[in-house]
OpenMM code with the backbone's topology and positions (N, CA, C; nanometers):
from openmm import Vec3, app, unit

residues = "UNK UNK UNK UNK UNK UNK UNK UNK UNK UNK UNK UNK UNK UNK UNK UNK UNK UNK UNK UNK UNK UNK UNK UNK UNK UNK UNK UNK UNK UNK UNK UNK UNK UNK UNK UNK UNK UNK UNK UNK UNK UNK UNK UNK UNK UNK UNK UNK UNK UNK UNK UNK UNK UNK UNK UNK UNK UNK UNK UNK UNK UNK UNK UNK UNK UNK UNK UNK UNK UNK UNK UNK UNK UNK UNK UNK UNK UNK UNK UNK UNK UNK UNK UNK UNK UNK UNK UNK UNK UNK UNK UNK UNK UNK UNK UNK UNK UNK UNK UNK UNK UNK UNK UNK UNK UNK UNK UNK UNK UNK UNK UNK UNK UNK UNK UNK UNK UNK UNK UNK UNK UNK UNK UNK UNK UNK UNK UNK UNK UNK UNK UNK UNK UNK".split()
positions = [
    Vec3(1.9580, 0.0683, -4.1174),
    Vec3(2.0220, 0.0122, -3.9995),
    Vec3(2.0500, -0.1360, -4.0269),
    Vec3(2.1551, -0.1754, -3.9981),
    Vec3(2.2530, -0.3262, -4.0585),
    Vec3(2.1927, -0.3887, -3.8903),
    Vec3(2.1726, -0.5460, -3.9461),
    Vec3(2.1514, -0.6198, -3.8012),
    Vec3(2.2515, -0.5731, -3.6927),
    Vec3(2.3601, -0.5578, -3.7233),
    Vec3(2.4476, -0.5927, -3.6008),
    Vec3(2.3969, -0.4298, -3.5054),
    Vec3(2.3559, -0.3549, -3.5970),
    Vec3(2.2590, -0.2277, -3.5012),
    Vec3(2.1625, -0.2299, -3.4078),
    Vec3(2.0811, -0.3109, -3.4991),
    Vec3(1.9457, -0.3299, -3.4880),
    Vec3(1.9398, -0.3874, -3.3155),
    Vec3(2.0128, -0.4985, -3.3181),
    Vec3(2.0073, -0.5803, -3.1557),
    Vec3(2.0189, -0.4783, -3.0641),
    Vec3(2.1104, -0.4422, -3.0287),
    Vec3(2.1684, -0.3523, -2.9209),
    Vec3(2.0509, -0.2743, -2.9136),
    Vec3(1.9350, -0.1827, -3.0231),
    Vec3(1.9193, -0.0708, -3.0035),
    Vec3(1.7839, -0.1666, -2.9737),
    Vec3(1.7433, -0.2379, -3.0067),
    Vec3(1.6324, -0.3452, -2.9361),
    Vec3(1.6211, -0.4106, -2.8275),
    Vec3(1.7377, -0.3767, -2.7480),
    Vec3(1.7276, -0.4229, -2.6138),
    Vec3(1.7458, -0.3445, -2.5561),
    Vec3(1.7801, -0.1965, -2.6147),
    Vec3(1.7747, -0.0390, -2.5370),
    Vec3(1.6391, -0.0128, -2.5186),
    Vec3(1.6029, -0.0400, -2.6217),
    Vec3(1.4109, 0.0252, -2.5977),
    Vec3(1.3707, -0.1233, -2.5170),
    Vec3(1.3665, -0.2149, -2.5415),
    Vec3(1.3446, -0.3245, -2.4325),
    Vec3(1.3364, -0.3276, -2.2881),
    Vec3(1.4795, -0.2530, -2.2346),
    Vec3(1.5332, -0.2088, -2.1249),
    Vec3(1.4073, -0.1077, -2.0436),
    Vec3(1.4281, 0.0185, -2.1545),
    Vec3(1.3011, 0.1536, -2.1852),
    Vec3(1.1833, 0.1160, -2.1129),
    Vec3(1.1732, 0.0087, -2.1758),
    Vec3(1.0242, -0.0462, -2.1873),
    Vec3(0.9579, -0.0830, -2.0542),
    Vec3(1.0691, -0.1636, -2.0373),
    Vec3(1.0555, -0.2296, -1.8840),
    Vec3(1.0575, -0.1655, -1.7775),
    Vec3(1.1761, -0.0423, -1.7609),
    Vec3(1.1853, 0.0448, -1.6782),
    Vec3(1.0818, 0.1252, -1.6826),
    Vec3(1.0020, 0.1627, -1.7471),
    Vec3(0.9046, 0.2680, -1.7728),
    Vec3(0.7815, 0.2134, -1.7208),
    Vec3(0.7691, 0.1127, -1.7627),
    Vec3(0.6125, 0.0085, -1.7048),
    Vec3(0.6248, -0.0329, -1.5496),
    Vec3(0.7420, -0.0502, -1.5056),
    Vec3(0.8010, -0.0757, -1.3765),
    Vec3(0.6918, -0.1741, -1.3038),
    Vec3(0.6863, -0.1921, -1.1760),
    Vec3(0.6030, -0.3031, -1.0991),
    Vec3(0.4586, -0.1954, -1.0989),
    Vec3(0.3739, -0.2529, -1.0718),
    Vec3(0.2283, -0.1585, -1.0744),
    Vec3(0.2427, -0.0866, -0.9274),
    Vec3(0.3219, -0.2004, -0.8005),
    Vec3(0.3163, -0.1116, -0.7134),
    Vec3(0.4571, -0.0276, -0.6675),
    Vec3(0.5104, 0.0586, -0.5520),
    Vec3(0.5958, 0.0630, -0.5159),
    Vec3(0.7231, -0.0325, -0.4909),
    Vec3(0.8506, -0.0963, -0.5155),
    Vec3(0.9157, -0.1613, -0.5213),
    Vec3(0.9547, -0.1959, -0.3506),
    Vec3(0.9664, -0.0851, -0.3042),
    Vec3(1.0293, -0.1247, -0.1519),
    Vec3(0.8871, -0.1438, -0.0796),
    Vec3(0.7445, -0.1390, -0.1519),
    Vec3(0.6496, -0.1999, -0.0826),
    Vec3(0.6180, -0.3264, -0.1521),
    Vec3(0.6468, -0.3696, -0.2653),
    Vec3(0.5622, -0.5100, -0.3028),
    Vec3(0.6402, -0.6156, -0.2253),
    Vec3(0.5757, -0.6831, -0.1832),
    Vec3(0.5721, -0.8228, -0.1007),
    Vec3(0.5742, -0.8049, 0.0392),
    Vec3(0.5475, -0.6562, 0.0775),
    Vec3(0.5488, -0.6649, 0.1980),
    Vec3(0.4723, -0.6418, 0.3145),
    Vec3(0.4327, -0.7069, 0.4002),
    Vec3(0.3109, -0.7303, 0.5144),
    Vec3(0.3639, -0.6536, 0.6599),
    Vec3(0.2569, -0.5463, 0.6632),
    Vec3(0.2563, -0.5042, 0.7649),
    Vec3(0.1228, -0.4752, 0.8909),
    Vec3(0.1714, -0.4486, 0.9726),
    Vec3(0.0574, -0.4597, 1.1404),
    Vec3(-0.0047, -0.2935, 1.1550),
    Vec3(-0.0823, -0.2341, 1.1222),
    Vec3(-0.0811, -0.1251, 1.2237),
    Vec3(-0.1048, -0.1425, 1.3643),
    Vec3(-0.0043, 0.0007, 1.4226),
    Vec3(-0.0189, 0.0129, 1.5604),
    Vec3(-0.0598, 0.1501, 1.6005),
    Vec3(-0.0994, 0.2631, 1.4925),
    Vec3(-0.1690, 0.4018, 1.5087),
    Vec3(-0.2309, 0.4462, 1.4205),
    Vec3(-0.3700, 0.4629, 1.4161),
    Vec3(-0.4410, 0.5586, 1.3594),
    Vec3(-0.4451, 0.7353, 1.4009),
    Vec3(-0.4373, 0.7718, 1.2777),
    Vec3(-0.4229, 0.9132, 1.3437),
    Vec3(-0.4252, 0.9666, 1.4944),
    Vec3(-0.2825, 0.9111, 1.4994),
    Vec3(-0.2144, 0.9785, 1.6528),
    Vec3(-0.2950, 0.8414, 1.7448),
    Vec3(-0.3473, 0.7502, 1.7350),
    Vec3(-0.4282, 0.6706, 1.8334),
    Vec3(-0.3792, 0.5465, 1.8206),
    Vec3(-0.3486, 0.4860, 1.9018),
    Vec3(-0.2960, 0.3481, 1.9318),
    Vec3(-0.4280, 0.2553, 1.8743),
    Vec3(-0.3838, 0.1945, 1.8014),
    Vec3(-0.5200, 0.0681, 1.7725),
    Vec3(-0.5359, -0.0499, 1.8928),
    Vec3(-0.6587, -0.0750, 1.8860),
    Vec3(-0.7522, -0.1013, 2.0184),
    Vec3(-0.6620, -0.2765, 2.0590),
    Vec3(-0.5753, -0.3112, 2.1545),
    Vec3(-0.5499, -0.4083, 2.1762),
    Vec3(-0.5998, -0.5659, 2.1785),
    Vec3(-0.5343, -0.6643, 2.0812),
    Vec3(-0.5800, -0.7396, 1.9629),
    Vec3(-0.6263, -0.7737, 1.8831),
    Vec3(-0.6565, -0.6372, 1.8402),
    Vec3(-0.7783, -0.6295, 1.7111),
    Vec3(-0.7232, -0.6443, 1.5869),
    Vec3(-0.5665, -0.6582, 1.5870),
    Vec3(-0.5222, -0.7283, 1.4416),
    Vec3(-0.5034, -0.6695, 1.3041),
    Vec3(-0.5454, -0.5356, 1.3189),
    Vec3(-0.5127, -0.4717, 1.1778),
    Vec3(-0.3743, -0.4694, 1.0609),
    Vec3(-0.4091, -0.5183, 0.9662),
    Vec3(-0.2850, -0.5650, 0.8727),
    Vec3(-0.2766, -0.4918, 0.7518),
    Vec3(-0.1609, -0.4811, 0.6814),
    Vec3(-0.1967, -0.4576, 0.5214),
    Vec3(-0.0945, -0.5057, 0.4128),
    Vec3(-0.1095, -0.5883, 0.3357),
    Vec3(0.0210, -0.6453, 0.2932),
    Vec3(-0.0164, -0.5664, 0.0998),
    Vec3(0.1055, -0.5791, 0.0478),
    Vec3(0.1365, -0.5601, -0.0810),
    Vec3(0.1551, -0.6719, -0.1712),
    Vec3(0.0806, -0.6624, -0.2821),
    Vec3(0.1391, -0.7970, -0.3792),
    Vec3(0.0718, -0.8160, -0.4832),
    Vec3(0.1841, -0.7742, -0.5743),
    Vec3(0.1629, -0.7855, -0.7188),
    Vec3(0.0371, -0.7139, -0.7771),
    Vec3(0.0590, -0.5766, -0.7277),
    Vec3(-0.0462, -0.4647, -0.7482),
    Vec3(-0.1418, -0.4543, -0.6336),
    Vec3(-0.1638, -0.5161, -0.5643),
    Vec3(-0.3220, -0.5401, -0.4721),
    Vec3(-0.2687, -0.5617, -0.3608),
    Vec3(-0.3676, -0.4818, -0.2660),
    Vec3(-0.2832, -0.3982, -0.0753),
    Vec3(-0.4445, -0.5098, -0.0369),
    Vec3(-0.4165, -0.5588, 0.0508),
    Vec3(-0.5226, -0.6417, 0.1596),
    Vec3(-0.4659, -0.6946, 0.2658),
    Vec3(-0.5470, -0.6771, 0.3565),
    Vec3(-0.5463, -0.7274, 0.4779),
    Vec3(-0.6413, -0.7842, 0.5368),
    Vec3(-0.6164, -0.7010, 0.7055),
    Vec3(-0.7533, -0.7284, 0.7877),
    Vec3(-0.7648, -0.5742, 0.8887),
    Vec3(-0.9143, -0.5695, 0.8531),
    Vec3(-0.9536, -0.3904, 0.8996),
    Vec3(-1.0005, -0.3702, 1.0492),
    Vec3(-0.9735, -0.5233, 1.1434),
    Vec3(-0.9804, -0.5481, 1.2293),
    Vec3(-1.1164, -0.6225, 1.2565),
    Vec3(-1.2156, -0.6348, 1.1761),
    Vec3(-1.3055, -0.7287, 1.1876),
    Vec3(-1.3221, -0.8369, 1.0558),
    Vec3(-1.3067, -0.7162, 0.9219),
    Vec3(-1.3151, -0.7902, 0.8032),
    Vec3(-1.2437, -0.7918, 0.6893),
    Vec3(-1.1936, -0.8932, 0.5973),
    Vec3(-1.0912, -0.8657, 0.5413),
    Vec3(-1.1151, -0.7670, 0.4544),
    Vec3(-1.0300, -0.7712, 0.3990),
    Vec3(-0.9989, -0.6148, 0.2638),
    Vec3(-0.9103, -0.5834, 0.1639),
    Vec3(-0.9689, -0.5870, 0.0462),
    Vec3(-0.8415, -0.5628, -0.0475),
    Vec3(-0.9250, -0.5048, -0.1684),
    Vec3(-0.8117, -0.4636, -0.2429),
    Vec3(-0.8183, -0.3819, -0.3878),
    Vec3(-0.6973, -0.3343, -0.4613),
    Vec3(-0.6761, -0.2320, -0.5583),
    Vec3(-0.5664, -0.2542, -0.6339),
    Vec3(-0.5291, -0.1653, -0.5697),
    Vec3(-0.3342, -0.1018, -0.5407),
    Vec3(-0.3026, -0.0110, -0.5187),
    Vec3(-0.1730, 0.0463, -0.6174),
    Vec3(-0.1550, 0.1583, -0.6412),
    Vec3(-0.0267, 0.2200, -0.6763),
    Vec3(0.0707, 0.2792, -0.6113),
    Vec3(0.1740, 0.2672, -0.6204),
    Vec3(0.3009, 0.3385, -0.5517),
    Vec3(0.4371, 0.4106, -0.6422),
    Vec3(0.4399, 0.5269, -0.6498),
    Vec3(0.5622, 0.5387, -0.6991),
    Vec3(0.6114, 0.6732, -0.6252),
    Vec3(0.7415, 0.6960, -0.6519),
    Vec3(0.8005, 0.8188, -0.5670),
    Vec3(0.7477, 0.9013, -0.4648),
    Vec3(0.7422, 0.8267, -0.3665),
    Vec3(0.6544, 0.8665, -0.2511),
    Vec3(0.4531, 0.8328, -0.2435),
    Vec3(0.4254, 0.8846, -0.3460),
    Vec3(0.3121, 0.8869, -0.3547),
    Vec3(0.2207, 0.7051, -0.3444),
    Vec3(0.1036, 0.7244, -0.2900),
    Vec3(0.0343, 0.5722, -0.2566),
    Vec3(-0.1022, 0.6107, -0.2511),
    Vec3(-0.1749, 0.5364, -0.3536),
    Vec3(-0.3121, 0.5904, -0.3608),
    Vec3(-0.4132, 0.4130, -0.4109),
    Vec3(-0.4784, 0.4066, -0.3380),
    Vec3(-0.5603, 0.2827, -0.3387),
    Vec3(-0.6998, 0.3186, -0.4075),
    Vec3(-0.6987, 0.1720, -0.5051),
    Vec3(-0.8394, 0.1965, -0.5744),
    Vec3(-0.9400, 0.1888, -0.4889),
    Vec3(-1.0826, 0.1560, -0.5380),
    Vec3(-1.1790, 0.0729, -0.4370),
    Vec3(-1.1438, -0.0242, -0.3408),
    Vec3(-1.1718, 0.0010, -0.2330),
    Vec3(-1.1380, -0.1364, -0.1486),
    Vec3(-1.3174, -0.1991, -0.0894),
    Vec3(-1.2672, -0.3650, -0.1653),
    Vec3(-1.3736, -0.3950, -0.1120),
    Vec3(-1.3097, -0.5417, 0.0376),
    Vec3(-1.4481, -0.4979, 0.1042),
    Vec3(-1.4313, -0.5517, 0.2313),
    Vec3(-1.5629, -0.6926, 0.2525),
    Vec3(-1.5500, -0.7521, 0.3736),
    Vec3(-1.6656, -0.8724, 0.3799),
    Vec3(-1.7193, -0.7545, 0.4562),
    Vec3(-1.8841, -0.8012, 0.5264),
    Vec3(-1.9211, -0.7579, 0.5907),
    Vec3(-1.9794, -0.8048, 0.7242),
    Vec3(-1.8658, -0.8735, 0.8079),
    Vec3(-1.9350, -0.9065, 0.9280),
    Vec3(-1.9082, -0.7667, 1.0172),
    Vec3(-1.9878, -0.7986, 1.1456),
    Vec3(-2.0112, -0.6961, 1.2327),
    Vec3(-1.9543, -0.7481, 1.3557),
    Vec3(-1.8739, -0.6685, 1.4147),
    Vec3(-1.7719, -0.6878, 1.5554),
    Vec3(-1.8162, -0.6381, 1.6104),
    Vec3(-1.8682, -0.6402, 1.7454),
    Vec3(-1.9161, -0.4951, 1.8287),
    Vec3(-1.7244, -0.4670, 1.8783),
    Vec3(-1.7172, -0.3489, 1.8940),
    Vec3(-1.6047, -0.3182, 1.9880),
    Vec3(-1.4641, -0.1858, 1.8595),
    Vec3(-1.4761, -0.2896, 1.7265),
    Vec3(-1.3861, -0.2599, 1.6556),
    Vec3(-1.4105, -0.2071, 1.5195),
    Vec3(-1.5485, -0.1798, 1.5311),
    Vec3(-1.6203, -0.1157, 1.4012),
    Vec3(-1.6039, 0.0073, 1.3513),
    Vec3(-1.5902, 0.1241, 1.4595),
    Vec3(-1.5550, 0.2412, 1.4243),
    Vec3(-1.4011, 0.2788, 1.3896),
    Vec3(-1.2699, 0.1876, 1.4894),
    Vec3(-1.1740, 0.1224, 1.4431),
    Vec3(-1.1063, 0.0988, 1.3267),
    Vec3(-1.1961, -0.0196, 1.2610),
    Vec3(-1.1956, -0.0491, 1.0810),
    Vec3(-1.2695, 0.0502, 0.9802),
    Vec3(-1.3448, 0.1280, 1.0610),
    Vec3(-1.3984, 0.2209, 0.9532),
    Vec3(-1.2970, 0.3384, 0.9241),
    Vec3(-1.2473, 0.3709, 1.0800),
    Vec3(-1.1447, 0.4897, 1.0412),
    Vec3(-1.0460, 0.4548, 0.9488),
    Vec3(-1.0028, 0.3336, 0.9881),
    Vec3(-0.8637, 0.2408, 0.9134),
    Vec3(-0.9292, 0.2755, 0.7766),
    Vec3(-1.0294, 0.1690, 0.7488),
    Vec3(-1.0565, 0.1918, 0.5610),
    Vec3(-1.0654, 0.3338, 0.5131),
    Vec3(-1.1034, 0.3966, 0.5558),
    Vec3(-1.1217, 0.5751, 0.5017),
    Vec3(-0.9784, 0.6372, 0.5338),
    Vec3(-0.8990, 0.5806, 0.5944),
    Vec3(-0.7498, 0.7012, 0.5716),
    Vec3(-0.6810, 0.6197, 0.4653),
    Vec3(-0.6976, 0.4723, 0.4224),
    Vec3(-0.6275, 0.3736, 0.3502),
    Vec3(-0.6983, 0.4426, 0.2436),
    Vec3(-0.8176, 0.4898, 0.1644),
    Vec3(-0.9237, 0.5417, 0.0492),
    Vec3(-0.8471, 0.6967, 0.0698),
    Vec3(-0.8150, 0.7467, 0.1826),
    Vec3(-0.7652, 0.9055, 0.1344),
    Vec3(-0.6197, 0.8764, 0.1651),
    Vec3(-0.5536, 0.8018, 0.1365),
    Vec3(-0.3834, 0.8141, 0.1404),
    Vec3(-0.3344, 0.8929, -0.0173),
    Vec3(-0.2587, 0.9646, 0.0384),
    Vec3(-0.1778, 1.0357, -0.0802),
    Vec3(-0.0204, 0.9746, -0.0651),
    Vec3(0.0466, 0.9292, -0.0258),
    Vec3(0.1785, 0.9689, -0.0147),
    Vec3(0.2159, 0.8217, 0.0902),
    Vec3(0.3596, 0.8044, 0.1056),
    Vec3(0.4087, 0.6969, 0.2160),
    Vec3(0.5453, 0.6914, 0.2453),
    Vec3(0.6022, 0.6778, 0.3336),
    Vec3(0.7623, 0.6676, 0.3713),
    Vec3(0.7735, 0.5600, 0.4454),
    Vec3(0.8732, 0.5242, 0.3963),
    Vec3(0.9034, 0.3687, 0.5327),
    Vec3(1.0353, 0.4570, 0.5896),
    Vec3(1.0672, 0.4668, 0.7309),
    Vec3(1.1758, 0.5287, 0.8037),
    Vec3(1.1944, 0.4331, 0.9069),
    Vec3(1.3095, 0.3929, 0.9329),
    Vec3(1.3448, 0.3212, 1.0009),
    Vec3(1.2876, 0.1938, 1.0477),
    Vec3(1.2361, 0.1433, 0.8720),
    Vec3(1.1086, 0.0211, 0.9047),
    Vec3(1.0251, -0.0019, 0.9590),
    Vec3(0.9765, 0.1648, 1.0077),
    Vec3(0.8252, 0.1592, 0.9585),
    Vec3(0.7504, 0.2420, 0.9006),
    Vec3(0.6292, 0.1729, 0.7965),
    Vec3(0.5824, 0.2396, 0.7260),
    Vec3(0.4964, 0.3369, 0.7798),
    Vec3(0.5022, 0.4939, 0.6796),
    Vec3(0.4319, 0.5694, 0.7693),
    Vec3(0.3222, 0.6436, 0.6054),
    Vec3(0.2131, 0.6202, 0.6318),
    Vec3(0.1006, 0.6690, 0.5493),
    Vec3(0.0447, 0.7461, 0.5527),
    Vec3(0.0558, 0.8811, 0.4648),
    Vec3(0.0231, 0.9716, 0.4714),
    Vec3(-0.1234, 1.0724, 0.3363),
    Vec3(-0.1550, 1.1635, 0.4197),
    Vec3(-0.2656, 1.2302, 0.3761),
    Vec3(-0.2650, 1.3398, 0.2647),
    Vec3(-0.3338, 1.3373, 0.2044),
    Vec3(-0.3022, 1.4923, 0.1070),
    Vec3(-0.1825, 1.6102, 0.1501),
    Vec3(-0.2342, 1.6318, 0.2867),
    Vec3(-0.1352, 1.7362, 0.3393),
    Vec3(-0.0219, 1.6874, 0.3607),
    Vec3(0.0291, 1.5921, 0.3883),
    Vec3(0.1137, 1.5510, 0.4000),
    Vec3(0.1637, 1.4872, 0.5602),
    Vec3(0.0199, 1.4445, 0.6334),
    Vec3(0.0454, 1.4225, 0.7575),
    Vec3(-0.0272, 1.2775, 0.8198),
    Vec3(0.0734, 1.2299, 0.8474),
    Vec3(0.0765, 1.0981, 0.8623),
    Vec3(-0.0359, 1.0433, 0.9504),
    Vec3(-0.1391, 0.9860, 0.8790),
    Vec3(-0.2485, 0.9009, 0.9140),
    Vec3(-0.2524, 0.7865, 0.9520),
    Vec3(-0.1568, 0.7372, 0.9157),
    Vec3(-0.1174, 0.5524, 0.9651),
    Vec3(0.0074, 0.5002, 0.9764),
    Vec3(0.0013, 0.4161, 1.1002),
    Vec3(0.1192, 0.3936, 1.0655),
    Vec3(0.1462, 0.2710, 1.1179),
    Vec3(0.2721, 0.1943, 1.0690),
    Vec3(0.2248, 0.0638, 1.0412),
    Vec3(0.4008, -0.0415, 1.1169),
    Vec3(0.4111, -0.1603, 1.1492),
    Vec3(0.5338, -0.1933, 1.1596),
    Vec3(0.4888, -0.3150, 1.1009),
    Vec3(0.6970, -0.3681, 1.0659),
    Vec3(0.6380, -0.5520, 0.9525),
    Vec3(0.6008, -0.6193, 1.0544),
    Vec3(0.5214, -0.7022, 0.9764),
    Vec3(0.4660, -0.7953, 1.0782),
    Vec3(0.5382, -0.9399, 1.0779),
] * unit.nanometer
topology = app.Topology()
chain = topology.addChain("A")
for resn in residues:
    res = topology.addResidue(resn, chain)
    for name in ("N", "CA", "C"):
        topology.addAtom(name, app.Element.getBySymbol(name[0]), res)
């Protein structure tokens, strides 16, 4: 293969390369911060603040008493979060709240944003959270 080959086919696999490794998270989710306003089918408890933003691999927020974050992945539908670690203060009022929140965020399979807002979903395929930008 003569240089004048060589380039072109080095910025094909370059291209390859890049496209294939892609962002760690979902593209139409990295950089973006959102509010929940339902836990499975339940309105979250009025001003308790639950958040979850995306960025540069790692989903954190606030679980309504304490913050929270860890690494997450996203690609073609699918959304699955590593460990999430949290602080540990104690709220009376919003504890069971943030606990449900962290355990459907630890069992998310899947996610759709529809009509801007994100909707987070379960193995089965049934939407556990759901979220608007904040």
């Amino acid at each position: 293969m003569n240089k004048s080959t060589q380039i072109p086919v080095l910025l094909l696999m370059f291209a390859l390369l890049l496209a294939a490794c892609g962002a760690p998270g979902g593209a139409d989710l990295e950089g973006t911060s959102w509010r929940l306003v339902e836990i499975a089918g339940q309105p979250v408890m009025p001003d308790s603040g639950p958040t979850l933003g995306f960025e540069q691999g790692q989903a954190g927020g606030n679980g309504s008493c304490n913050g929270f974050g860890g690494e997450y992945q996203a690609a073609g539908g699918k959304l699955t979060f590593g460990p999430l670690m949290s602080t540990l203060m104690y709220c009376e009022d919003v504890m069971e709240q943030e606990t449900a929140y962290l355990a459907a965020l630890q069992d998310a399979a899947g996610y759709e944003i529809k009509d801007g807002i994100l909707l987070i979903l379960n193995v089965d395929g049934q939407v556990v959270l759901i979220f608007e930008p904040q």
